[in-house]
N, C-alpha and C positions, 0 to 999 in steps of 0.2 A: 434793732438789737440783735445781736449775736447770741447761739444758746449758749454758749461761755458767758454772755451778759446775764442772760434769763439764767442759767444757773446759778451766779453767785446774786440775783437779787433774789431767786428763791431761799437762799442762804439765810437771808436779812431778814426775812419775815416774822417768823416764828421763835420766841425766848427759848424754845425745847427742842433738841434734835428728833426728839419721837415724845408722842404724844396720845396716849393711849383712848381714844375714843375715833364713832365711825358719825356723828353727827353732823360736823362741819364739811365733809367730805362728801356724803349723801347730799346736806344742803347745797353747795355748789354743782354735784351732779344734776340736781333735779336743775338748774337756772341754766345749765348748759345743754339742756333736754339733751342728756348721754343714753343711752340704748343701743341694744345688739338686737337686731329683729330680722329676724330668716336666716341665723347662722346660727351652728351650734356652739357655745363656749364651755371649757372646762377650766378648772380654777383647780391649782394645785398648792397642798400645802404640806409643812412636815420639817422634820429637824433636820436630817439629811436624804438626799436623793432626789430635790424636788429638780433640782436643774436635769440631772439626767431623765427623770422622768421627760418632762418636757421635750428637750433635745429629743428622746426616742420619738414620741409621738407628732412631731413636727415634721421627724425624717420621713417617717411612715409611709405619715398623711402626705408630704410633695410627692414620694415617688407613686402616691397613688394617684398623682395627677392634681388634685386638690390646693388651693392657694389659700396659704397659709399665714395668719398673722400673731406672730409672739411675743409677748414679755416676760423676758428674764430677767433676772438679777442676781448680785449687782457687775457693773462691766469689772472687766480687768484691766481697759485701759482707755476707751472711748466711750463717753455717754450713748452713742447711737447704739451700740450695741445691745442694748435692753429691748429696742424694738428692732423687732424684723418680719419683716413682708414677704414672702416667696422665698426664704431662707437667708434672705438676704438683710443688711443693716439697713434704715431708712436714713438719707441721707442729712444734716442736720437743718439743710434748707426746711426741709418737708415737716420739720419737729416746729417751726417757730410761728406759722399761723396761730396753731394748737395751746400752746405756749399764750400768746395773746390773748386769746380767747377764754382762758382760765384765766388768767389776770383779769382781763375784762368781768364774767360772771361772779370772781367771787367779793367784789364789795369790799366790805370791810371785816370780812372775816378772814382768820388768820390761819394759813395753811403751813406743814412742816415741810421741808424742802422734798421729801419719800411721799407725801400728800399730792404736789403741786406737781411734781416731774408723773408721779402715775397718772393724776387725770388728765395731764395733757399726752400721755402716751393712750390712755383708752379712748380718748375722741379721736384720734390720729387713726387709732384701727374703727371705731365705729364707723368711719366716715370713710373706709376703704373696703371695694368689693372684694369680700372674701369667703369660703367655704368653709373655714375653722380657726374660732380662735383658741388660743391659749394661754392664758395669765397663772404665771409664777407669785403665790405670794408672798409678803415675804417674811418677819420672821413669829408672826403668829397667825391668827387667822378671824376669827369672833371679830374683832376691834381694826385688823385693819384695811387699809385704803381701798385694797382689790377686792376685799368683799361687801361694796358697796355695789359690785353688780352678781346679780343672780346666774350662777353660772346652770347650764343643765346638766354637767356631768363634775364631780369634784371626786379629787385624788388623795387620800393623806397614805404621806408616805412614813418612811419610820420616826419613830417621835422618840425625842431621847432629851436628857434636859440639854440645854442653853439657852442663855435671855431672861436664866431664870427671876433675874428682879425683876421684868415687866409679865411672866407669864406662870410666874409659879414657880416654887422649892419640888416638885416632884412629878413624874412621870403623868398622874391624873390628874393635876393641874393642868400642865401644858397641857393634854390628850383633851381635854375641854377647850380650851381657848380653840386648836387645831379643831375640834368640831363646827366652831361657828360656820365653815364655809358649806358644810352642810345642808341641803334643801328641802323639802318635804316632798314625798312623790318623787324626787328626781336619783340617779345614780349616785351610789357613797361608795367610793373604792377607797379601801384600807390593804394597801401593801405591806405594811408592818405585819407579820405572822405570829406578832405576840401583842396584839394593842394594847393601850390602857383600858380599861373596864368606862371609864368617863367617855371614852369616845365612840363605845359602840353602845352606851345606856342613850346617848346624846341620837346617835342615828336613831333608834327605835323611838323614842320618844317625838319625833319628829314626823314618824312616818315617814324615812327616808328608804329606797330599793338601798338595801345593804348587800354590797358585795365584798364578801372576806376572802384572803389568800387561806389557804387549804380549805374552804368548804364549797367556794364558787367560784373558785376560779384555782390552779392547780399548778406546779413547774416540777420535769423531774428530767436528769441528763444523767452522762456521762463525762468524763474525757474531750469527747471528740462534737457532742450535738447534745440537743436539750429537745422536749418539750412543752408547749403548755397546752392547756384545757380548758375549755369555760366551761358556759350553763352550756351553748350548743353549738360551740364553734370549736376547733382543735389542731393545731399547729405542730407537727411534728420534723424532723430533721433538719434544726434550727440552727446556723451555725450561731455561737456566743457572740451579745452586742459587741460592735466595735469598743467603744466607752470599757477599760480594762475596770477590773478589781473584783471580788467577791458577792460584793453586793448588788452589782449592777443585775443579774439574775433576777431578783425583788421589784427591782424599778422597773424594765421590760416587761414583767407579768401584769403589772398594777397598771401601765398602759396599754398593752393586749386586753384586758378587763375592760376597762373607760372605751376603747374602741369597738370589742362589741358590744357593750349597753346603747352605742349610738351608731350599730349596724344599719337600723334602718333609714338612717338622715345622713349616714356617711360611710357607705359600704367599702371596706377594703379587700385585697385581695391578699390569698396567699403570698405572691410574688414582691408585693407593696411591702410585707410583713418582713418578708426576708434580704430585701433590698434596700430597707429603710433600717434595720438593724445591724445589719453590716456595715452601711455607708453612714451613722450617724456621729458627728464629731461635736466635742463640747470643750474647748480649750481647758486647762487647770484641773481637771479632776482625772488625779492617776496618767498625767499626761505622761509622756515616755517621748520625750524630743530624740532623735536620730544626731548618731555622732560618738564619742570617744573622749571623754569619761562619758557612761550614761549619766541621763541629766533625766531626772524626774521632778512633776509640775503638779501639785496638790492644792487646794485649798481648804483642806481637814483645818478644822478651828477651833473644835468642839472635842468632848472626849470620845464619842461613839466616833466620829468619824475618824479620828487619831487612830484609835484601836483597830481600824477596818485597817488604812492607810499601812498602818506596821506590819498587817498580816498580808498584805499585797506585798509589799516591801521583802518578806519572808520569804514569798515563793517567788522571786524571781531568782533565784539560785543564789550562786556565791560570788561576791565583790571581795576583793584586799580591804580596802576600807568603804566605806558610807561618812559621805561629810555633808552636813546639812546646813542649810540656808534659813532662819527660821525669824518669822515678825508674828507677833500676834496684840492685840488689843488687852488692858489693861485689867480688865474685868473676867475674861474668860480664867478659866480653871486650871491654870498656868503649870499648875503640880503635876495633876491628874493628863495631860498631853506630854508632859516631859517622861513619866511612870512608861509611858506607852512605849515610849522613841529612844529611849536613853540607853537599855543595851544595844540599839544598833547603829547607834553613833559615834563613829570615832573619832573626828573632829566637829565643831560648834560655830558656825558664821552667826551672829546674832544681830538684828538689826533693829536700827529704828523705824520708823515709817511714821509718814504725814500729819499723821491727827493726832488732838491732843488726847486723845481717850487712849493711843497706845502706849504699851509697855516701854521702858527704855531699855536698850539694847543692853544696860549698867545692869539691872535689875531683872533682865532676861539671866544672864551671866549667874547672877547669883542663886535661880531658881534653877537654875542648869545644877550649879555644885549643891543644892541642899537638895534635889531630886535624886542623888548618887550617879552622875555619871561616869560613865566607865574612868577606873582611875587613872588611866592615861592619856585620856580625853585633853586633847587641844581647844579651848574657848579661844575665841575673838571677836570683838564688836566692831561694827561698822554702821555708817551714817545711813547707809542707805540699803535697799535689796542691791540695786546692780553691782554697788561694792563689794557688798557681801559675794557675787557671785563670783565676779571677776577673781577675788580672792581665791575662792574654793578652789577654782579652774586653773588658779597658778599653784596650787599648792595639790591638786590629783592628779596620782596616775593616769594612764590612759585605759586598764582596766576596774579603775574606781568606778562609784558612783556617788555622784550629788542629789540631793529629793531637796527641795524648797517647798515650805509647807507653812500653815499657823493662821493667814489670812489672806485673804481677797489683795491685799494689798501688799503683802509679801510676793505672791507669783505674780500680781500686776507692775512690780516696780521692775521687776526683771523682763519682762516682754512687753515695756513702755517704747524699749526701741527697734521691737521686731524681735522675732522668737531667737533665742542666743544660739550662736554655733559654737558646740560642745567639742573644741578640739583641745587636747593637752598643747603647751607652747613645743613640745620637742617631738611632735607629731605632724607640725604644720612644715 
């Protein structure tokens, strides 16, 4: 079998695309005898920033020599992309023993296709010599799949709602669910500087090492360099991470944190700190492709993330127009992302995308004009993201800009065939 085979029969398995319990997945771990033993893992979780978190502390850790094994999620355009080995993707060969071997262990128990792709991505890294791992969770934490292994270091980053029917109507809700990945005795980095109260009642109650942004661990810059501080380590004349936007501040601090809680199993150096900051890359978040019109690559989905996304979008100076490229899933909070984007939008590509759970590009259109946007605003729908772009890019100037944003599958449809060159037609 091919993993395009093994993927769409992980499709088949399961009546639920998610499935809100960690029993059947623990039970297959234990038959697969899964373990990390002599490495340290960190488990990261949160509403927005868990990817760059990650992406930071992966850069880090390679330049500090260290080999490194990660899971991210979800890809933009190639399954291998979720795991990588020494920075690099694991080729799909190397995915399909793994693959097998979940199928084999798990019987006649019934795994969700997010179930069956993670555990055969953590034996894939169990069974590979390495110095650090890092597992991305993904969109809660208590109930799912990756916190089926006990991480020694866990990350929550800011927590804001989305996903709210499987995790809760409000901020303490979710900020519980995001506790489960939590361990007792072990480090709890909260990079969120205003948590839910559920998530830091949930550390202490645990006896977990509670490390909070402004009391143990600190950021403070200018213009030109930053900062940061821990309990006894200290970082100063920092250029800002590569990874653009406002927030990204928050997420470097949070794994500056996590890395010295695990100073003494994985020491880093200054140089590592500032070499791995600068050179870290994470496709889709705040991306800024090179070229004429500027073309910017987001995967904002959510409302906190939208609202970051717009105010990055602010300070990059002044465009003639902004014309957006936009797909998002049916359920998200459709209003409250258009409220964000809608004054600086002067034209509207709206698209459809793949799954049945997304919005239709009809029905985008309409949430467009009942969010007020600007009254001169050009709407158009399209089949697809790449149409959508192609669109934009025949209809911008060459000091315009385009921002593609909404979901995963929005800025994946457009870099399905290699990242796009952004030239206006009377340019070329």
């Amino acid at each position: 079998m091919t993993l395009d085979d093994w993927l769409a029969h992980c499709e088949r398995l399961h009546p639920l695309g998610i499935d809100m319990t960690l029993e059947r997945v623990c039970a297959v771990r234990d038959r697969l005898g899964l373990r990390f033993t002599g490495v340290p893992v960190v488990s990261v979780a949160g509403t927005n920033g868990k990817g760059s978190t990650c992406a930071m502390l992966e850069s880090i850790a390679l330049r500090a020599g260290y080999r490194v094994g990660l899971y991210i999620k979800p890809h933009l355009v190639h399954f291998e992309e979720r795991c990588r080995v020494g920075g690099q993707p694991v080729a799909a060969q190397a995915l399909l023993p793994h693959f097998a071997a979940v199928e084999a262990a798990r019987g006649d128990t019934t795994l969700t296709w997010f179930e069956f792709t993670t555990l055969a991505i953590l034996r894939l890294l169990s069974q590979t010599a390495l110095d650090l791992v890092i597992l991305e969770v993904g969109m809660g934490g208590r109930l799912d799949a990756v916190n089926a292994i006990d991480a020694d270091c866990a990350i929550v980053t800011s927590v804001a709602l989305d996903h709210t029917e499987y995790l809760g109507p409000d901020r303490e809700a979710i900020g519980f669910e995001k506790a489960g990945i939590l361990r007792a005795g072990r480090p709890a980095i909260i990079s969120d500087p205003e948590p839910p109260a559920s998530l830091l009642a949930r550390a202490e109650a645990i006896g977990a090492d509670l490390w909070r942004q402004g009391r143990d661990f600190h950021v403070q810059g200018d213009a030109q360099q930053w900062a940061w501080r821990g309990r006894a380590r200290r970082f100063s004349g920092l250029a800002y991470p590569a990874l653009r936007g406002a927030n990204q501040l928050l997420n470097a601090a949070g794994a500056l944190a996590a890395l010295e809680s695990l100073h003494l199993r994985l020491p880093v150096s200054a140089q590592a700190v500032r070499s791995g900051l600068a050179q870290v890359d994470l496709p889709g978040r705040f991306q800024i492709v090179p070229g004429r019109p500027t073309l910017v690559l987001d995967v904002a989905h959510n409302p906190q993330a939208v609202a970051a996304l717009a105010l990055n979008l602010d300070q990059m100076g002044f465009y003639p127009r902004t014309h957006a490229v936009f797909g998002a899933m049916a359920d998200k909070d459709i209003a409250s992302l258009l409220r964000h984007m809608g004054p600086l939008i002067d034209t509207w590509h709206l698209t459809d995308l793949p799954l049945p759970r997304a919005a239709k590009a009809q029905a985008l259109a309409s949430a467009v004009r009942a969010a007020g946007a600007q009254a001169n605003a050009s709407i158009q729908t399209h089949a697809d993201p790449a149409a959508a772009l192609r669109a934009a890019l025949a209809s911008a100037d060459p000091a315009d800009r385009i921002v593609v944003f909404g979901s995963f599958y929005t800025v994946g449809g457009v870099l399905k065939d290699g990242l796009p060159r952004s030239a206006a037609p009377h340019l070329a």
